[in-house]
N, C-alpha and C positions, 0 to 999 in steps of 0.2 A: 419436309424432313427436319428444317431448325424447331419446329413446334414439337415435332412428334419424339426430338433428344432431350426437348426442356422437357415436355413433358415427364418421359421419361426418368430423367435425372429429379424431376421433385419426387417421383413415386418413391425412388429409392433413397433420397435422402428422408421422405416420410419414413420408409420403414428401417431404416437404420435408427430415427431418432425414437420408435417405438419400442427398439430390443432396448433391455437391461442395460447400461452403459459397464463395462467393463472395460477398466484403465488397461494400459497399455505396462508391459514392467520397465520399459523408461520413464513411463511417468508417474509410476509409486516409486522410481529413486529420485525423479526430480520434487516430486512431495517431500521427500526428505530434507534433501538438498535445500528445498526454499525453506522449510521450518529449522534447518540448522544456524542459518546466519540471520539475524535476529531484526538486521537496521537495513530497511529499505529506506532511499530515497525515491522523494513523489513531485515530478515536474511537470507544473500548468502552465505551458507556455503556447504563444500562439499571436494572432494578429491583434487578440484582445490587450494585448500590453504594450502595442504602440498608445492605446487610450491612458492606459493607466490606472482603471477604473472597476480591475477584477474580473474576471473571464464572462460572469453572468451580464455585462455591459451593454447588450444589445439586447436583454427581454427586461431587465432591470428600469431599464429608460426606454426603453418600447421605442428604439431608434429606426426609422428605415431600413431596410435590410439591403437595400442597394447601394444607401450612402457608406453604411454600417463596410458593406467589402470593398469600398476602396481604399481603406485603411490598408489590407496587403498591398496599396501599390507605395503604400510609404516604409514598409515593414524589412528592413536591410538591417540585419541584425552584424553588423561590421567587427562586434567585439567578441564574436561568438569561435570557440575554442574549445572544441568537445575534448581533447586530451586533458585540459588543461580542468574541464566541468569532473569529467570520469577521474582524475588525480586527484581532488577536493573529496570525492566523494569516499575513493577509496580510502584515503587518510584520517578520513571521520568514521572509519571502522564500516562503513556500510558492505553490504552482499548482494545487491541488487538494485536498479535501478528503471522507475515505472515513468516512462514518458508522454504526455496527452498525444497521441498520433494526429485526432482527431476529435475537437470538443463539441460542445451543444452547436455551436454557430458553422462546424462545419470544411472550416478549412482545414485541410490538409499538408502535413508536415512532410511530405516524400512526394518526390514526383507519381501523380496518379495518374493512369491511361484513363479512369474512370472518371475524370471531370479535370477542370481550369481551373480548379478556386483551389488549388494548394500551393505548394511552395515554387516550383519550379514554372508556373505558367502565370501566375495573379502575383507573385512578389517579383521585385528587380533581384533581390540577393540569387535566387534560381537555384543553390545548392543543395542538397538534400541531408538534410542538418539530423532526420532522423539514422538516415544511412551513417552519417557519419560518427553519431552519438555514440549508435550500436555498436560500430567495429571499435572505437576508442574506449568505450565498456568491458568489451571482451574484452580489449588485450590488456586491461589490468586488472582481468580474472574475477570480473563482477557479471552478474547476471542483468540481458536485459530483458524489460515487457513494457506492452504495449494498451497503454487504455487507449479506448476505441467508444466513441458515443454510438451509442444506440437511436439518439432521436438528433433531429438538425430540425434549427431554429429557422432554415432559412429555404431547401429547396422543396417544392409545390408538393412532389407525391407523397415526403412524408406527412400524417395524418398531425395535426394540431394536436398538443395536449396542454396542461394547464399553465406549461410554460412555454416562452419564445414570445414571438409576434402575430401577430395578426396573418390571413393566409387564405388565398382561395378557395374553400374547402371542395372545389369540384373537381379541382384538381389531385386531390388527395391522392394514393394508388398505391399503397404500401406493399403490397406482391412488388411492383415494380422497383420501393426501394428496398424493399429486402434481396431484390438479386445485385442492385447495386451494392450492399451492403456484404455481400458474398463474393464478390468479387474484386472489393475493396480487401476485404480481407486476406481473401489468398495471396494479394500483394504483401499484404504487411508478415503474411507467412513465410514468406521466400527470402525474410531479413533472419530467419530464424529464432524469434522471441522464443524467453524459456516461458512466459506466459502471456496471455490476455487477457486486458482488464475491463468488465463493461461495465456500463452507467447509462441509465435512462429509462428505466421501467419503470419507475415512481412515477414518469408525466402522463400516463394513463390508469394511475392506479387507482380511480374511480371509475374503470372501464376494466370489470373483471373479467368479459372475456375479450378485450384485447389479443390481436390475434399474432402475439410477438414469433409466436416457432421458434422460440430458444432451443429446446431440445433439437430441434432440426439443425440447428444454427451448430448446435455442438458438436453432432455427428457428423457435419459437415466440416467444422476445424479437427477434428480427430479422424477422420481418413485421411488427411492431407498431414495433419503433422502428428502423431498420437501422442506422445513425446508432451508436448505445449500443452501447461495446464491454463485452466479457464477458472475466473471468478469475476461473481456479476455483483454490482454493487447495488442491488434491489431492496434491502432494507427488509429480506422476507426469509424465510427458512430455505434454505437449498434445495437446487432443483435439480434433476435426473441430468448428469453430464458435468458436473463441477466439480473440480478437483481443489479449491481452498476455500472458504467462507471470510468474508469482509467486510468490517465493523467502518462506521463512517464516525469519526472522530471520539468513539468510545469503546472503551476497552470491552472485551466478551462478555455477557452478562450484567452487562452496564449499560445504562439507555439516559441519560442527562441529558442528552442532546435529543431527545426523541425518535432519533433514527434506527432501533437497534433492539426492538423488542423480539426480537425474534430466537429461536432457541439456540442455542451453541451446540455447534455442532461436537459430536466426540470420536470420529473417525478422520474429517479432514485437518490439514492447517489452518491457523487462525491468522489473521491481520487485520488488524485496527489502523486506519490512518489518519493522522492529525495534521494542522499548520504549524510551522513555527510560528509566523505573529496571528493575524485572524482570518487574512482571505487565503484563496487558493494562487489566482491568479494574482499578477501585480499589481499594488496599488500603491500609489504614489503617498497615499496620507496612510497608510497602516504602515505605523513605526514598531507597535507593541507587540515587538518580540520576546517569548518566553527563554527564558534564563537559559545556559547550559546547564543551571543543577534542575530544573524543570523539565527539560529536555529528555536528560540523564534518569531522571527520578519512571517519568514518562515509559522509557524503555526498559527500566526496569520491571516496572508493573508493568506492561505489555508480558515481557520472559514469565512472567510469574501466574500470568492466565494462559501461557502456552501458545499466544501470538508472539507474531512480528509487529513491526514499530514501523508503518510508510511514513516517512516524516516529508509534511511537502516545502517546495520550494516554488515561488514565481518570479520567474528571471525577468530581467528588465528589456524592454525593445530593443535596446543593441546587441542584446547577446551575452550580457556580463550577469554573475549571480550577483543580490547584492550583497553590500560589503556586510551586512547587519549576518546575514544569511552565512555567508563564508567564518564570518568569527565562533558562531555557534557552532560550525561545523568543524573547527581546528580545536575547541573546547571538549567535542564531543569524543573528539577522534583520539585525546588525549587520556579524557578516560579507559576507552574501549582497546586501546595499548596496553591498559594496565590490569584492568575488568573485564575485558571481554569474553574471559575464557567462564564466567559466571553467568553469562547469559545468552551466548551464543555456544548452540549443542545443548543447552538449558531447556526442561520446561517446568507444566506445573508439578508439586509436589501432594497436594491434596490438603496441605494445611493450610488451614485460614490465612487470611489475612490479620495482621496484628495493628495495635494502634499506632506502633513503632514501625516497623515498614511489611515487607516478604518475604518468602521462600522462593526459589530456584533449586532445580534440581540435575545433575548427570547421572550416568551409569554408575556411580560411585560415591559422591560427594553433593550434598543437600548445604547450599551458600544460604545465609541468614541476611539479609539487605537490610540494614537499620540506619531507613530513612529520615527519621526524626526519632532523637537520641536524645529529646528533653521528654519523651515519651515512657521512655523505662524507668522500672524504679530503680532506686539504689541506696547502699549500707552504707554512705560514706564513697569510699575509694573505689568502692565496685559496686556496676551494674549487674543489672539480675533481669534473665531470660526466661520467664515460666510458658512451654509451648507444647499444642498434644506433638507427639510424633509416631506414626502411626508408620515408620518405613523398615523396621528392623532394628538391626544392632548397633551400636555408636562404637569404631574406633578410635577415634579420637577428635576433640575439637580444639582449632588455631584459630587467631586471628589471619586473615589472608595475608593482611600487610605484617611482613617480618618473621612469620609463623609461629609467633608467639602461643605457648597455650594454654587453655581456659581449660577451671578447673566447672567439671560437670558431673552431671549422675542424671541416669532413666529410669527410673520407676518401673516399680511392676504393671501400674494403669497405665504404662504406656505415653508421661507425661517427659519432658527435657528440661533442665535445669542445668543454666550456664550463668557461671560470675568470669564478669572480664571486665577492664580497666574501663570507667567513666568515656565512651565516646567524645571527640569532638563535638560540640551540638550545630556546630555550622559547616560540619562533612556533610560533602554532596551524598553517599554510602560507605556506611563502616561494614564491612564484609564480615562474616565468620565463616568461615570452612566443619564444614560437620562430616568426615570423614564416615564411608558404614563400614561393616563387616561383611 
């Protein structure tokens, strides 16, 4: 009878993942919802940061993978303070917050019925750090989600790809961990994430027909929660059942990092996420953290291609963010007190990019970001703005700060011309407000 329910249950999870996916209308408001608030925060946290050595630390060094997990039995994160993680975050202007549930290596952040190696069974701390994230998230009105690895570095059925460690391959048996993988999940479901984040289809992306059942995967998280949107971090055009597309350290239609050739979507939300200094995870020797005006600049241009801004963080083995991490995020959140409303509810405007900085756009009012303000010309005493504008009628234009206004005219080709007082050239963003009709 158990054979003939699995059965069963794949048939119709096949043929659920074969209809058309059609969102849920909770989850074309939570599409909104997530492309309204602009800064996510992105946490790689896990037993890799008792090492110190960046999350990829066990294929990196091609460590034993036995020695590699007794590492959670020294993992007692003592300074760990989710109200206190969720109040930093909020303060820095952030709308949501994407936690590693579960990375390449495998342990697990919640207590799992589905194996030992997570928090509550393989570490002494035993709490459930993501349980408690989530609810201190919530209650200061921030969104939470959940990345979730798709491959593990470390148990036998899942199949070898070009990364992890070495591995019996007769052991292989991925039907068997994809139902562990399915039932991992509907745990992390029942925490209520407003999303899911995956990672790991690039370790067999010289295996194109890999036999991942994403679609099956996502029919499978939208009968249980419809609600909960899904984004895969695969590095490839979207696939039938996702509900945001996700840039790996470059912004949409930008590929410098090599990750990200792939088309931009024009129906979903966008997210780009980046480091603050260079790893994900913690490392004891990456000190080279980017500026708050880089940070700032960063999330601008993210608003300005019509994504969000994951910006990550990798907390250190006791549980504290660090202090490098926390400054930038009191810098940031100082901003977004004052600018926020320029970029969050913002997106693109369809005008270029300038050599001076962006556009941002609302229902109403098209913001000017002049990021580098040695960049425009100028008459003397006033700088001079020459930009197509292709949105309509101009009410009027201010400077954001004090509402001072700028004397302008539009053209009949449809061109903006704004003089307004010489920028600071060492402002993190000088604003302008371009009011329509």
């Amino acid at each position: 009878m158990r054979r003939f329910l699995l059965a069963l249950t794949a048939l119709l999870c096949g043929f659920l993942a074969s209809a058309q996916y059609v969102p849920s209308e909770g989850n074309l408001r939570a599409r909104e919802e997530f492309a309204s608030g602009r800064l996510g925060i992105f946490l790689h946290w896990g037993i890799y940061s008792t090492y110190a050595q960046g999350e990829w630390y066990l294929s990196t060094h091609n460590l034993n993978a036995d020695a590699y997990m007794q590492a959670a039995g020294g993992f007692y994160p003592a300074s760990f303070d989710a109200a206190a993680w969720a109040a930093a975050f909020r303060d820095a202007g952030a709308s949501y917050v994407t936690l590693t549930s579960r990375h390449h290596d495998g342990f697990s952040l919640w207590p799992s019925a589905e194996t030992t190696f997570d928090i509550a069974d393989a570490s002494p701390f035993g709490r459930d750090v993501l349980g408690e994230l989530t609810a201190a998230v919530k209650a200061e009105g921030m969104r939470m989600q959940y990345y979730y690895s798709l491959i593990d570095w470390i148990r036998p059925d899942y199949p070898k790809g070009h990364s992890g460690v070495q591995k019996d391959a007769s052991l292989a048996d991925y039907d068997h961990y994809f139902e562990f993988e399915k039932a991992q999940i509907r745990e992390l479901l029942s925490y209520g994430p407003g999303a899911l984040w995956f990672d790991g289809m690039w370790d067999h992306e010289d295996e194109p027909d890999f036999p991942w059942r994403m679609e099956e995967l996502y029919a499978f998280i939208h009968s249980i929660a419809p609600d909960c949107l899904i984004g895969n971090n695969h590095h490839r055009s979207t696939l039938e059942g996702e509900d945001f597309q996700m840039f790996e350290r470059d912004l949409p239609g930008e590929n410098y990092w090599g990750y990200s050739d792939q088309a931009v979507s024009t129906t979903l939300p966008l997210e780009m996420c980046q480091t603050m200094n260079g790893a994900w995870g913690y490392r004891v020797d990456d000190m080279n953290y980017k500026s708050v005006k880089e940070l700032v600049q960063l999330l601008v241009r993210a608003a300005s291609k019509g994504s969000n801004l994951l910006l990550n963080i990798g907390p250190q083995a006791d549980g504290s963010l660090p202090a490098l991490a926390l400054e930038r995020l009191r810098g940031m959140g100082e901003w977004m007190r004052r600018y926020g409303s320029t970029v969050n509810g913002c997106g693109a405007t369809g005008i270029p990019d300038q050599s001076w900085g962006v556009t941002t756009r609302n229902a109403g009012t098209v913001f000017l970001h002049i990021l580098d303000a040695s960049r425009l010309p100028s008459n003397g005493s006033d700088a001079v703005i020459v930009l197509p504008f292709p949105l309509g009628k101009v009410a009027s234009v201010n400077m954001f700060d004090g509402g001072e206004k700028c004397t302008w005219k539009l053209s009949r080709d449809g061109f903006l011309s704004i003089m307004l007082p010489v920028p600071d050239a060492s402002a993190t963003d000088t604003v302008i407000s371009v009011r329509l009709k």
